[in-house]
mmCIF file of the N, C-alpha and C atoms, coordinates in Angstrom:
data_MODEL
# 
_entry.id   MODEL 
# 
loop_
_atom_site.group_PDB 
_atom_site.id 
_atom_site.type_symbol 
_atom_site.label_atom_id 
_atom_site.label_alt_id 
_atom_site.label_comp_id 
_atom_site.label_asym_id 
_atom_site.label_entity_id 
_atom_site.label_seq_id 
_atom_site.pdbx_PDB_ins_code 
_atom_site.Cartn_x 
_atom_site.Cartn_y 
_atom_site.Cartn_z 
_atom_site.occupancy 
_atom_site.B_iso_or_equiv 
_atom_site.pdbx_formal_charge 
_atom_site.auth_seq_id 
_atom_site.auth_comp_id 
_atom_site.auth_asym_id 
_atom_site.auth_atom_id 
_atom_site.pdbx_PDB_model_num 
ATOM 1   N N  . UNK A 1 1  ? 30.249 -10.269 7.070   1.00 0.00 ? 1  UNK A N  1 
ATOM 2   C CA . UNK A 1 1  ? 29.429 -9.214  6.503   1.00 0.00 ? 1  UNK A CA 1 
ATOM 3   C C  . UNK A 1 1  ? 28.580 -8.622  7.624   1.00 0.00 ? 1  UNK A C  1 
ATOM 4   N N  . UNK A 1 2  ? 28.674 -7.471  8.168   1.00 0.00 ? 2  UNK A N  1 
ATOM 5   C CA . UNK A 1 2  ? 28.021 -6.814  8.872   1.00 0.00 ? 2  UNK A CA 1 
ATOM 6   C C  . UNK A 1 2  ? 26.492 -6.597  8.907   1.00 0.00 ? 2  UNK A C  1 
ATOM 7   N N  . UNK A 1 3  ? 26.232 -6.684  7.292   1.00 0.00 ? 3  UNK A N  1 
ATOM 8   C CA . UNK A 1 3  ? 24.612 -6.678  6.977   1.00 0.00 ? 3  UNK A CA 1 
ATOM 9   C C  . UNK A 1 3  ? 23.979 -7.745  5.921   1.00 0.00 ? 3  UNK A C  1 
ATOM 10  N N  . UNK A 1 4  ? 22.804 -7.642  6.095   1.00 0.00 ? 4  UNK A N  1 
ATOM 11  C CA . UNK A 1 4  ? 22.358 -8.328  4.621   1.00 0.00 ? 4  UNK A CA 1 
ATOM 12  C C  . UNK A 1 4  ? 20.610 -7.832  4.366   1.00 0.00 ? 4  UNK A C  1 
ATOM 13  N N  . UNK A 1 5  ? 20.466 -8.130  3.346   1.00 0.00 ? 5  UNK A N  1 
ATOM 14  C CA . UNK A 1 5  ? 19.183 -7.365  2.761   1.00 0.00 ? 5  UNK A CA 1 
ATOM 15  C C  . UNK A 1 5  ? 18.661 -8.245  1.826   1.00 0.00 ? 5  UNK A C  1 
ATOM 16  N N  . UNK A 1 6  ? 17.555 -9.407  2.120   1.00 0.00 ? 6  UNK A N  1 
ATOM 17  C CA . UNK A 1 6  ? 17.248 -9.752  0.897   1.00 0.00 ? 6  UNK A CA 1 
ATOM 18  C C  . UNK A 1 6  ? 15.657 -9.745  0.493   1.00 0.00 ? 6  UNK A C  1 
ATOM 19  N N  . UNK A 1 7  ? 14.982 -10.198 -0.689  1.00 0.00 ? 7  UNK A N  1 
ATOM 20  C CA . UNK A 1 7  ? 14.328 -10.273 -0.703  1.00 0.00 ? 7  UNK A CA 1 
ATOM 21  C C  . UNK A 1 7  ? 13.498 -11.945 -0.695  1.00 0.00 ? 7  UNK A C  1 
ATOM 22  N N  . UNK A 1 8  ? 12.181 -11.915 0.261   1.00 0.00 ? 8  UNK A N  1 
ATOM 23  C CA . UNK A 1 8  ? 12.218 -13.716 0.419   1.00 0.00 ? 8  UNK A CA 1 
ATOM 24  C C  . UNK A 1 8  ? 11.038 -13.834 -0.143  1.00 0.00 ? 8  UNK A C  1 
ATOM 25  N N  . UNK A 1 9  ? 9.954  -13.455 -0.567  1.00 0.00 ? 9  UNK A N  1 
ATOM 26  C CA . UNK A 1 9  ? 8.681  -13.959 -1.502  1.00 0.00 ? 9  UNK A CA 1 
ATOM 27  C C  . UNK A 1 9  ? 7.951  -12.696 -1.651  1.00 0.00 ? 9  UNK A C  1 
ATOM 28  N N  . UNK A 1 10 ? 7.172  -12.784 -2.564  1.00 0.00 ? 10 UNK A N  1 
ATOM 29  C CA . UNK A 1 10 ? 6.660  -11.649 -2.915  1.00 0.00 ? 10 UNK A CA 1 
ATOM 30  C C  . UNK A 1 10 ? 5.274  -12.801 -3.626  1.00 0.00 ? 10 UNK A C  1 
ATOM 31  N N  . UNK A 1 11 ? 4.051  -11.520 -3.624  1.00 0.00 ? 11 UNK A N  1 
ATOM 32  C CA . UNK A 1 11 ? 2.674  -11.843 -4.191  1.00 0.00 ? 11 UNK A CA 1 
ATOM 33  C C  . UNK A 1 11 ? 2.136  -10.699 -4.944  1.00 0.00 ? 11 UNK A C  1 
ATOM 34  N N  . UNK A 1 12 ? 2.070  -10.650 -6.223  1.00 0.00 ? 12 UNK A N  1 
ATOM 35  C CA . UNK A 1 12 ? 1.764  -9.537  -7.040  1.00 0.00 ? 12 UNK A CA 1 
ATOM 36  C C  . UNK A 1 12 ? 0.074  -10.153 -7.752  1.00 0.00 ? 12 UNK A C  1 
ATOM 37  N N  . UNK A 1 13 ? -0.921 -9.631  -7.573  1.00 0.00 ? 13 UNK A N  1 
ATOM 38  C CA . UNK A 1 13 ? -2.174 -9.364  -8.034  1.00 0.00 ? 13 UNK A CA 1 
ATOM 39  C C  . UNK A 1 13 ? -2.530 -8.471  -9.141  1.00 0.00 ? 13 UNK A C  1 
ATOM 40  N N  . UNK A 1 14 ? -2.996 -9.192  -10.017 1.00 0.00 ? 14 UNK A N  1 
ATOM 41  C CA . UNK A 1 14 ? -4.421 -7.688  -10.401 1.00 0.00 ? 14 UNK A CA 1 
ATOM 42  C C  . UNK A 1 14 ? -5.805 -7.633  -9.721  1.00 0.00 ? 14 UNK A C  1 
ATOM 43  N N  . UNK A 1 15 ? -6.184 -6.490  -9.841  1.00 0.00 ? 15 UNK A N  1 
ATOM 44  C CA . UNK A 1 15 ? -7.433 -6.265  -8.897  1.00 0.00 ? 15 UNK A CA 1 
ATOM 45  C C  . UNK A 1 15 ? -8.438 -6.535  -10.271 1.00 0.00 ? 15 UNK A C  1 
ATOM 46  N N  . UNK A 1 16 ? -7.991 -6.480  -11.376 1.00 0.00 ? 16 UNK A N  1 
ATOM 47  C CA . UNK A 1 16 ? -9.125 -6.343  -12.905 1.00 0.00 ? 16 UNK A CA 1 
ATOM 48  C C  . UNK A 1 16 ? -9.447 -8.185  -13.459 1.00 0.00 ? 16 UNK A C  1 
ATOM 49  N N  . UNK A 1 17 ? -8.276 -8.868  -12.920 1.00 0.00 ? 17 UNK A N  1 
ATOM 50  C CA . UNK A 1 17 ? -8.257 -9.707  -13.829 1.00 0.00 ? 17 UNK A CA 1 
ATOM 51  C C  . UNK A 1 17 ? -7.648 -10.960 -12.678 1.00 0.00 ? 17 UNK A C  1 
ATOM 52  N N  . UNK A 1 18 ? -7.404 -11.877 -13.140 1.00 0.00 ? 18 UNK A N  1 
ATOM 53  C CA . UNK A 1 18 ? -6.945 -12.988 -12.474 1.00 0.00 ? 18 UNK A CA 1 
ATOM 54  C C  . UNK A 1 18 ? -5.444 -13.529 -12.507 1.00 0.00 ? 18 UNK A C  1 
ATOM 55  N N  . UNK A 1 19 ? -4.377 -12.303 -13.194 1.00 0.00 ? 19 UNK A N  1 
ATOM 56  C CA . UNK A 1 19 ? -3.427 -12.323 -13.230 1.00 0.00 ? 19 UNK A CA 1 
ATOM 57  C C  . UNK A 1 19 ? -2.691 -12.422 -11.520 1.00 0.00 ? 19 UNK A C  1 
ATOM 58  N N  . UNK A 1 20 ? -1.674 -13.282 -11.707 1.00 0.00 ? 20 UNK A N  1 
ATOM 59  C CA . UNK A 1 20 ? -0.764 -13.264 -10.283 1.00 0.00 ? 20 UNK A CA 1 
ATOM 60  C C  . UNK A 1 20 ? 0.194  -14.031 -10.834 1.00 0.00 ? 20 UNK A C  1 
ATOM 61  N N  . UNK A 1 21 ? 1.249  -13.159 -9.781  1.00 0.00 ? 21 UNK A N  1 
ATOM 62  C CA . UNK A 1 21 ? 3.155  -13.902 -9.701  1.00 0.00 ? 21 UNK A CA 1 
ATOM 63  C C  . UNK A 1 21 ? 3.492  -13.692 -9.021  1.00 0.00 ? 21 UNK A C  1 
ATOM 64  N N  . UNK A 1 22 ? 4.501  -14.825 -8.482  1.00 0.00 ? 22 UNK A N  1 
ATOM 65  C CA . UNK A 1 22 ? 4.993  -14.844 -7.230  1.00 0.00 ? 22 UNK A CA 1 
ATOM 66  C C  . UNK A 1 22 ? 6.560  -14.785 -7.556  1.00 0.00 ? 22 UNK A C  1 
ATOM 67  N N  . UNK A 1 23 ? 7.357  -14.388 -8.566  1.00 0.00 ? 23 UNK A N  1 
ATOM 68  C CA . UNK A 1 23 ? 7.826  -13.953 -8.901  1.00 0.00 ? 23 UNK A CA 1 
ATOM 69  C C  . UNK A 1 23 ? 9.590  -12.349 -7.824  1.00 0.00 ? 23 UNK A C  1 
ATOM 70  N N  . UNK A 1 24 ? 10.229 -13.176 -7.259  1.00 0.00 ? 24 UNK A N  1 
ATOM 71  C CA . UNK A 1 24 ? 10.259 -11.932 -6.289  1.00 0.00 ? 24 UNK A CA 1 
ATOM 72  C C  . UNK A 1 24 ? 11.346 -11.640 -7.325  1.00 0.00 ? 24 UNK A C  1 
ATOM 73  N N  . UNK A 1 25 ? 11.847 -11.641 -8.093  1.00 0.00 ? 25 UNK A N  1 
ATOM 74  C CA . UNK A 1 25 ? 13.096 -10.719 -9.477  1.00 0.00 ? 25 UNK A CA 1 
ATOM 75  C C  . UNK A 1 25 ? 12.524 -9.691  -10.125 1.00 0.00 ? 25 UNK A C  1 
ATOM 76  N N  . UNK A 1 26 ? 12.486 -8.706  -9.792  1.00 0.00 ? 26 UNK A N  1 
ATOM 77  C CA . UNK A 1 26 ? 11.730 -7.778  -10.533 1.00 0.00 ? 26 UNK A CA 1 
ATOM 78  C C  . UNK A 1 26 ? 10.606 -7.675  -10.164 1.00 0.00 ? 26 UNK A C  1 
ATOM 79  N N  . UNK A 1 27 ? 10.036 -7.639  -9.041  1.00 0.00 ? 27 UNK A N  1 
ATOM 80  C CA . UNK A 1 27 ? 8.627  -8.004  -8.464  1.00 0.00 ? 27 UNK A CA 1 
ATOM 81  C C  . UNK A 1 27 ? 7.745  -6.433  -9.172  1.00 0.00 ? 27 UNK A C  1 
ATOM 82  N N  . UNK A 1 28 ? 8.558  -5.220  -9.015  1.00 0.00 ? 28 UNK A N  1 
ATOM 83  C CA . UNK A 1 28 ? 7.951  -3.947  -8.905  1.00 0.00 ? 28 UNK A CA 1 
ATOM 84  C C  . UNK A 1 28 ? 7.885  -3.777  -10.704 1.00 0.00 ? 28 UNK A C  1 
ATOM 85  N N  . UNK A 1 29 ? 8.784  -4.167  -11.295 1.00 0.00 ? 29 UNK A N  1 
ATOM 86  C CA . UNK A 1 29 ? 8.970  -3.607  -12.920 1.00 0.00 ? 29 UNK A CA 1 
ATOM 87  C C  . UNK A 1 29 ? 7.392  -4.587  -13.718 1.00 0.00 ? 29 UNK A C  1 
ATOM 88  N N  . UNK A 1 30 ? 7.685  -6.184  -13.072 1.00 0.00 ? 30 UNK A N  1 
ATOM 89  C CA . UNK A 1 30 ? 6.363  -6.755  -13.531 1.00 0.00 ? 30 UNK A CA 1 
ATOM 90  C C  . UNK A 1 30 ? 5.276  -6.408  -13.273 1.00 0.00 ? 30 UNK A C  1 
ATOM 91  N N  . UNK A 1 31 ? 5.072  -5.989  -12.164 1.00 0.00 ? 31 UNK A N  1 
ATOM 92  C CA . UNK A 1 31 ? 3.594  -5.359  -11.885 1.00 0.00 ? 31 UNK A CA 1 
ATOM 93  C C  . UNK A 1 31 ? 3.459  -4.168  -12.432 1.00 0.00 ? 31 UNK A C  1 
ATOM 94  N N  . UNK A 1 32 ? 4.287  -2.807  -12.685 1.00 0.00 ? 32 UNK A N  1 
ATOM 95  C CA . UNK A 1 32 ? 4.261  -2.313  -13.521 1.00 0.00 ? 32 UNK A CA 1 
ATOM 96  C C  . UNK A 1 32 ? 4.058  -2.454  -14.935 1.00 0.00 ? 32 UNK A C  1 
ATOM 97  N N  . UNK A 1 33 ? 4.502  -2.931  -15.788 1.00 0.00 ? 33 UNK A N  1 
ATOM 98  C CA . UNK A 1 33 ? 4.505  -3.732  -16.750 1.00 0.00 ? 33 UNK A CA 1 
ATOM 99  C C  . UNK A 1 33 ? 3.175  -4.105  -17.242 1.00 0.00 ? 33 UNK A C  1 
ATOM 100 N N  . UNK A 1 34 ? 2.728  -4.892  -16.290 1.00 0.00 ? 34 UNK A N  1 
ATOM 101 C CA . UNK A 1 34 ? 1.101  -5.965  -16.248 1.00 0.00 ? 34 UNK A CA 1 
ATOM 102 C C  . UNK A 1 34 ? 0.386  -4.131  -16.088 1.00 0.00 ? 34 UNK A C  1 
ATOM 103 N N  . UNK A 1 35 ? 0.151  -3.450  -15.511 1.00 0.00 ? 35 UNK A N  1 
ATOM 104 C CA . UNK A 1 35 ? -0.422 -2.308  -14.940 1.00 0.00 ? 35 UNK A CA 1 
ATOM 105 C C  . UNK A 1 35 ? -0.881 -1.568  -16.013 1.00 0.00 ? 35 UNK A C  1 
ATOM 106 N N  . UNK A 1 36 ? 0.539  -1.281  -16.623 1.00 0.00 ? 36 UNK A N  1 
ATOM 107 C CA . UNK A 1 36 ? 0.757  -0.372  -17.957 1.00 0.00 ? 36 UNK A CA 1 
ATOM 108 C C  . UNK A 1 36 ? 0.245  -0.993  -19.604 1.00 0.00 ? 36 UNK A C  1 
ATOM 109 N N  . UNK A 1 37 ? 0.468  -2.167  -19.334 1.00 0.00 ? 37 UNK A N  1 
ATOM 110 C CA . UNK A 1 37 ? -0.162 -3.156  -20.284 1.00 0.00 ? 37 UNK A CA 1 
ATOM 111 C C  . UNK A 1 37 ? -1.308 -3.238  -20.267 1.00 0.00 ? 37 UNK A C  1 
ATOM 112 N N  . UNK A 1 38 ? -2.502 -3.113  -19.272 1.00 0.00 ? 38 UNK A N  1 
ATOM 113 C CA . UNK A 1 38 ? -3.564 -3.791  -19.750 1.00 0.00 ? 38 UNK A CA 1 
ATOM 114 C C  . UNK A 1 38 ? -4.668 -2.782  -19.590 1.00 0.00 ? 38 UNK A C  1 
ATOM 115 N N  . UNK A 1 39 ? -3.607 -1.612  -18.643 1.00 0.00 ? 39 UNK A N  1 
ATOM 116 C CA . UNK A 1 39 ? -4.674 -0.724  -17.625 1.00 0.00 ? 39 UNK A CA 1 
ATOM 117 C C  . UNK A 1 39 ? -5.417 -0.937  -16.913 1.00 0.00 ? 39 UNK A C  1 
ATOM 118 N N  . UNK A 1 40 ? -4.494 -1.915  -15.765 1.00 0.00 ? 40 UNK A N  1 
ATOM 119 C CA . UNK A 1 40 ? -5.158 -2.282  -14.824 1.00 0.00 ? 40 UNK A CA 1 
ATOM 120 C C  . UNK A 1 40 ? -4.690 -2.166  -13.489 1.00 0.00 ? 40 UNK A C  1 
ATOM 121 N N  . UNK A 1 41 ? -5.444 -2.235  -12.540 1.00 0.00 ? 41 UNK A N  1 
ATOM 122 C CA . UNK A 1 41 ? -4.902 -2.332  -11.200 1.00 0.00 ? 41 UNK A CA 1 
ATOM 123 C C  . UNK A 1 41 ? -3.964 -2.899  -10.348 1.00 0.00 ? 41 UNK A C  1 
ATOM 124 N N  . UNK A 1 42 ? -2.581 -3.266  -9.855  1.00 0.00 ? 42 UNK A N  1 
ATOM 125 C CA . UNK A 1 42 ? -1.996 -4.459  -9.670  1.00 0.00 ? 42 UNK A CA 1 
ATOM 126 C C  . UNK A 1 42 ? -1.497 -4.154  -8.207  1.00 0.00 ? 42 UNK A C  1 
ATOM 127 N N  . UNK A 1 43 ? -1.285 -4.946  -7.404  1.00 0.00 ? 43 UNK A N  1 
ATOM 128 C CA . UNK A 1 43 ? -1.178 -4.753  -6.021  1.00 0.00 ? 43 UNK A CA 1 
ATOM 129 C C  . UNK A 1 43 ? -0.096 -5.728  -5.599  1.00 0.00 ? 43 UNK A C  1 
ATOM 130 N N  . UNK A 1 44 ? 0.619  -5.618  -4.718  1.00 0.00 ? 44 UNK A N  1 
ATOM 131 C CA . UNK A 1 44 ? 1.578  -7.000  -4.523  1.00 0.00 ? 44 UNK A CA 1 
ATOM 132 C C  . UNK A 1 44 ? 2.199  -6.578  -2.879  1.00 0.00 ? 44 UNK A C  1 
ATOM 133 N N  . UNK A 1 45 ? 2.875  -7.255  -2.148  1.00 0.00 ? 45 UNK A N  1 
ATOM 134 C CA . UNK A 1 45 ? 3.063  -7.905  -0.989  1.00 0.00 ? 45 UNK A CA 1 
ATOM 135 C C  . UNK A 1 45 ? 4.568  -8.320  -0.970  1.00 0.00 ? 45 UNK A C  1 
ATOM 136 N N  . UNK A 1 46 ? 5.690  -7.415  -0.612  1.00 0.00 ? 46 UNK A N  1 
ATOM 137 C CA . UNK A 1 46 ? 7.114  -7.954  -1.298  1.00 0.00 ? 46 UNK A CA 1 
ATOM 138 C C  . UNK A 1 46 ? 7.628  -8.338  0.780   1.00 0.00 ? 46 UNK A C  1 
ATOM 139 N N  . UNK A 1 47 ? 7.576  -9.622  1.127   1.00 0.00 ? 47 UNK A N  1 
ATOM 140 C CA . UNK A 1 47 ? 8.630  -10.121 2.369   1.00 0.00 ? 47 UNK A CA 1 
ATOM 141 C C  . UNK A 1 47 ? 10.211 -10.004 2.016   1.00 0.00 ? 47 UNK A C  1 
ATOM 142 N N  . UNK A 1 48 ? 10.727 -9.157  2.853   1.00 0.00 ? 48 UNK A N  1 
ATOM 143 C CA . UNK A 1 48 ? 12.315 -9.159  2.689   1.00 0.00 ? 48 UNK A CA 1 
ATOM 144 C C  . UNK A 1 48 ? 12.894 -9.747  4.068   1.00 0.00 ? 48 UNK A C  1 
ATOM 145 N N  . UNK A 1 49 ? 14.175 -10.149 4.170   1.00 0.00 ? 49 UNK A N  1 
ATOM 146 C CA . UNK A 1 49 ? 14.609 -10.265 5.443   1.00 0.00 ? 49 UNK A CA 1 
ATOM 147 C C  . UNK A 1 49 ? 15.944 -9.951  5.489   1.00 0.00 ? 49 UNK A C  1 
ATOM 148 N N  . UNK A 1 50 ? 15.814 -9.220  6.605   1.00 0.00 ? 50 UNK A N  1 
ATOM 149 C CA . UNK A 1 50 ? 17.448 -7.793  6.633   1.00 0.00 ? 50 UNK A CA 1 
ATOM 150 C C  . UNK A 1 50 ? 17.591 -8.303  8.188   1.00 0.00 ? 50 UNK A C  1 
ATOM 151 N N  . UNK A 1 51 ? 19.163 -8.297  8.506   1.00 0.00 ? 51 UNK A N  1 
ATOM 152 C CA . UNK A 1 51 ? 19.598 -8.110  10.292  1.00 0.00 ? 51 UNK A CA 1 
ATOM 153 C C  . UNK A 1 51 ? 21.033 -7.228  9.616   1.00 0.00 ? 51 UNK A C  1 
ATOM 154 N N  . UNK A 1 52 ? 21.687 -7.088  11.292  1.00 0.00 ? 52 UNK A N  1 
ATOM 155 C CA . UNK A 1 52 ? 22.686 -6.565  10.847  1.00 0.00 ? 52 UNK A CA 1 
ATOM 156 C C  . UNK A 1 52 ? 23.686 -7.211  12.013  1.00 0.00 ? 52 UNK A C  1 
ATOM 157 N N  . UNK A 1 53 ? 24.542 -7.353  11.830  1.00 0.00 ? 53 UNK A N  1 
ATOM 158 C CA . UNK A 1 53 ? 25.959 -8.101  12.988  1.00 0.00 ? 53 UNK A CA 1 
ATOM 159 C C  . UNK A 1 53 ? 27.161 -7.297  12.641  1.00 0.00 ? 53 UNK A C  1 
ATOM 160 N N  . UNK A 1 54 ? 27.549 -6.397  13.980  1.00 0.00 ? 54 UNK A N  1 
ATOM 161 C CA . UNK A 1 54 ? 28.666 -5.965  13.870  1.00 0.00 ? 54 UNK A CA 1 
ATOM 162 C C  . UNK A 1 54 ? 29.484 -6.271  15.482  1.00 0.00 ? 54 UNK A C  1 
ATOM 163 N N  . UNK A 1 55 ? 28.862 -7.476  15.771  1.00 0.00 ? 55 UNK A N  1 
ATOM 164 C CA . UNK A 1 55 ? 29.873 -8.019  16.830  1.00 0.00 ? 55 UNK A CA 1 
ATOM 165 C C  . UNK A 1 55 ? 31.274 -8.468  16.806  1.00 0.00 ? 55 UNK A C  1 
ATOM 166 N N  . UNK A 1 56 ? 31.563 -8.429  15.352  1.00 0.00 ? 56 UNK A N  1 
ATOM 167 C CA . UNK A 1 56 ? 33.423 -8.961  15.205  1.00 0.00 ? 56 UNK A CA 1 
ATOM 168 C C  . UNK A 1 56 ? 33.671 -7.616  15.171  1.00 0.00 ? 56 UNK A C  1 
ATOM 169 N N  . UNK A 1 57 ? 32.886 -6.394  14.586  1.00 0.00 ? 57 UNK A N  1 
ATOM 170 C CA . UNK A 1 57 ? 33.489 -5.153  14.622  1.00 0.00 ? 57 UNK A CA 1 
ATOM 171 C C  . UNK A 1 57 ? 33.796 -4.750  16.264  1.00 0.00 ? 57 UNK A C  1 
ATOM 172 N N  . UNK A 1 58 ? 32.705 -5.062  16.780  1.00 0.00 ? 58 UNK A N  1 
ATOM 173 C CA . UNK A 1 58 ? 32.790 -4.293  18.693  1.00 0.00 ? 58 UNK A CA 1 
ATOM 174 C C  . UNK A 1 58 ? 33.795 -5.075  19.160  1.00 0.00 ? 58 UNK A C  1 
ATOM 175 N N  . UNK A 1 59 ? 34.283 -6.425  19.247  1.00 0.00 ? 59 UNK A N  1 
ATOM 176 C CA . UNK A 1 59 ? 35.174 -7.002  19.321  1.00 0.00 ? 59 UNK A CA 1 
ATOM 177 C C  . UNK A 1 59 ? 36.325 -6.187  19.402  1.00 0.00 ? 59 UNK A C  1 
ATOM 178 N N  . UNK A 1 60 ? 36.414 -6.519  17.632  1.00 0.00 ? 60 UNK A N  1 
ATOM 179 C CA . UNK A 1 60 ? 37.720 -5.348  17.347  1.00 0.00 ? 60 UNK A CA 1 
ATOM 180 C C  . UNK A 1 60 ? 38.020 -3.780  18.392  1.00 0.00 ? 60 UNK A C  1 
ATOM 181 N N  . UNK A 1 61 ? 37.241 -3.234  17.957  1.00 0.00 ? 61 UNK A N  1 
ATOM 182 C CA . UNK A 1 61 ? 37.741 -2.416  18.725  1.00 0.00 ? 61 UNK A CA 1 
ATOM 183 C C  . UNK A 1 61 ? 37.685 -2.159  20.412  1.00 0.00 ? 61 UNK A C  1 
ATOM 184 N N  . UNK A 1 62 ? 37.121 -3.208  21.098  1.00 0.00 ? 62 UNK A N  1 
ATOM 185 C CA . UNK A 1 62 ? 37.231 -3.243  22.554  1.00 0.00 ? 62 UNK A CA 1 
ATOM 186 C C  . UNK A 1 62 ? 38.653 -3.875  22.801  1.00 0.00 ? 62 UNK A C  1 
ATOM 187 N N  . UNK A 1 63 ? 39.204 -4.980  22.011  1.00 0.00 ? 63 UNK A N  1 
ATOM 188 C CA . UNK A 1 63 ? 41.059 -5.230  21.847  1.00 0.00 ? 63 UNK A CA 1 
ATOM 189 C C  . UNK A 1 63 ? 41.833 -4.195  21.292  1.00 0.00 ? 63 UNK A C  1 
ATOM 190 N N  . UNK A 1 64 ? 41.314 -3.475  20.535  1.00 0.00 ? 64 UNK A N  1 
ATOM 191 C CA . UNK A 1 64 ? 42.302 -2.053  20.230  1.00 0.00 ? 64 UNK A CA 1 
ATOM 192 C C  . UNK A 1 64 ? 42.271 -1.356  21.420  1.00 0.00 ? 64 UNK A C  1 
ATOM 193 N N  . UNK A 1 65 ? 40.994 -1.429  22.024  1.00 0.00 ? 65 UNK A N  1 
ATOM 194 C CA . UNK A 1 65 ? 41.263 -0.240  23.252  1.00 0.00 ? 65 UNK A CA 1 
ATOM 195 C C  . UNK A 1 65 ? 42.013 -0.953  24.397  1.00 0.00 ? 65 UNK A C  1 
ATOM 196 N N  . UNK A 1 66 ? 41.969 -2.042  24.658  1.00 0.00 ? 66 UNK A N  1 
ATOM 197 C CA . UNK A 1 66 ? 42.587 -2.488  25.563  1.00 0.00 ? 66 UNK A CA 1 
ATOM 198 C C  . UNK A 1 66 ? 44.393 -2.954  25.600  1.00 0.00 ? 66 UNK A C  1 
ATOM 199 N N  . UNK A 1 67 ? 44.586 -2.571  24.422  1.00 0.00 ? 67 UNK A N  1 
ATOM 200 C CA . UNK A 1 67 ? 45.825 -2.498  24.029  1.00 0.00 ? 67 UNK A CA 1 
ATOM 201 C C  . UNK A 1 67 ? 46.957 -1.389  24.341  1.00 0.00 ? 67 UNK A C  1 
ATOM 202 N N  . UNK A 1 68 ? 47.744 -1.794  25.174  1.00 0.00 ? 68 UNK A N  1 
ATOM 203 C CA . UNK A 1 68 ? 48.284 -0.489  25.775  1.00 0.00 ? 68 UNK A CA 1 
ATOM 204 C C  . UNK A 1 68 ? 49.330 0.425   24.856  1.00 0.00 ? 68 UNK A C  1 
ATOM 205 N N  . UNK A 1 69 ? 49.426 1.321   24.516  1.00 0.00 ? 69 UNK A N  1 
ATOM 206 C CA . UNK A 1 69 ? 49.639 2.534   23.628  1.00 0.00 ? 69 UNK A CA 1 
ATOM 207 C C  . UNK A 1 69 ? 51.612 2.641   23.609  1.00 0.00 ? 69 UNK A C  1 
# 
């Protein structure tokens, strides 16, 4: 797999109340949710971790090019 994208912890707050989840499935719909529910403030902190590897791809095609025609 050339890429990946995930999400690795998340910290969702209210600023009104003493609500918190750490919760990273839906991190944005719950704090919404809690927000819209109570009319309150909610703030959160989402860590993801993404790279990308396309060294079997450069591979590949530095043996295609070196492959005589």
């Amino acid at each position: 797999m050339p890429y990946y994208y995930s999400p690795i912890a998340v910290l969702i707050w209210c600023e009104d109340c003493n609500w918190k989840s750490e919760s990273y499935k839906n991190a944005l719909a719950i704090a919404k949710i809690h927000a819209k529910k109570h009319g309150h403030k909610v703030s959160g902190e989402l860590t993801i971790a993404f790279g990308y590897n396309f060294h079997q791809k450069a591979e590949e095609e530095k043996e295609e090019r070196a492959r005589p025609s």
